[in-house]
Structures are given as structure tokens and as C-alpha cells.
Residue, then its C-alpha position, 0 to 999 in steps of 0.5 A: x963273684x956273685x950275680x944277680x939278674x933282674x926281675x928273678x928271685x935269688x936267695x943271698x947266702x952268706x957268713x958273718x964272723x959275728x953271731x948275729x943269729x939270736x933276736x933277743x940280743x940282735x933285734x936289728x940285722x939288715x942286708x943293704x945293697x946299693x947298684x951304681x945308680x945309688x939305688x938301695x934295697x934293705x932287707x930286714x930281719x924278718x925276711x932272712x933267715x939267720x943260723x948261728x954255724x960252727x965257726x962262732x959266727x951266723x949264716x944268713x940267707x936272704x930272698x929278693x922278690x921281683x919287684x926289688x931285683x927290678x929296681x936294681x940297674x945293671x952293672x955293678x953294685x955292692x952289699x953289706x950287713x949291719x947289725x944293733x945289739x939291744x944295747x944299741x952297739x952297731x956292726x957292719x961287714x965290709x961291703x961286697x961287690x957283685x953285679x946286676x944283669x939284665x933281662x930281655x923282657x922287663x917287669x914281674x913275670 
């Protein structure tokens, strides 16, 4: 299962069944996470990187920044990735579950 700890800078790697990878017919991916408290981070296409792989899907990598992880309550939390084609036609993945921890010392290091 997947973790993430607050106030570090994980990158977010997965796999999607779709080929989301090419912006002229995907202009809009994003990655959505909410924690328990109903916090929402959204990471944009323009800070991920998006491979098409050889299953006929994309791999997607996502850096979080400090100051997004922070905002993040620890316990249990979820993500999921949307995607619009130019002709407006939307997907998602299912949403996947994952945990937040704690630190010690709070706040950007």
C-alpha cells in the first residue's frame, strides 16, 4: 500500500489502462487526492510526466511539494486520475487508497 508522510516530496507513480500520454487528444489529466479531513490536492498535467507503455495504456509520475503534503491529515486518504479528451469525453480510474503519516517536526524543511 502506498504511503505518503507529510512534509516530504514523494513522487506518485502509476499505470492507467488508457493512453493518456499524448496532450493533443488529452489536454486535461489530473491526479486528485483527498485525506479524511476532505482536503483536496490536484496535480495538473503540467506537473506530471505521462508515458504512453506497452500495454496500450500511459505511466504517469507525480512529484508532491511540501507544502502540499503538509496540508494532507494523517490517516487515510485516496486518489484517483481524470482525464478530457479535446472533444470533451471525460475518464477516471477507480479511487485508491493509501495513507498519510506524520512527521515529528512540522512545516517545510
Amino acid at each position: 500500500m502506498l504511503t505518503i508522510r507529510r512534509g516530504t516530496t514523494p513522487t506518485i507513480r502509476l499505470g492507467v489502462s488508457i493512453d493518456i500520454s499524448d496532450e493533443s487528444k488529452w489536454p486535461i489529466v489530473n491526479l486528485a487526492i483527498r485525506d479524511m479531513a476532505g482536503t483536496n490536492i490536484v496535480v495538473g498535467r503540467d506537473a506530471m510526466q505521462l508515458t504512453a507503455n506497452s500495454n496500450g495504456g500511459a505511466d504517469l509520475a507525480a512529484r508532491l511539494t511540501q507544502e502540499q503534503t503538509l496540508v494532507l491529515v494523517p490517516g487515510a486518504a485516496r486518489l484517483q486520475v481524470r482525464a478530457r479528451t479535446a472533444n470533451g469525453d471525460a475518464v477516471s480510474t477507480a479511487q485508491y487508497g493509501f495513507e498519510v503519516r506524520g512527521i515529528i517536526e512540522d512545516g517545510e524543511i
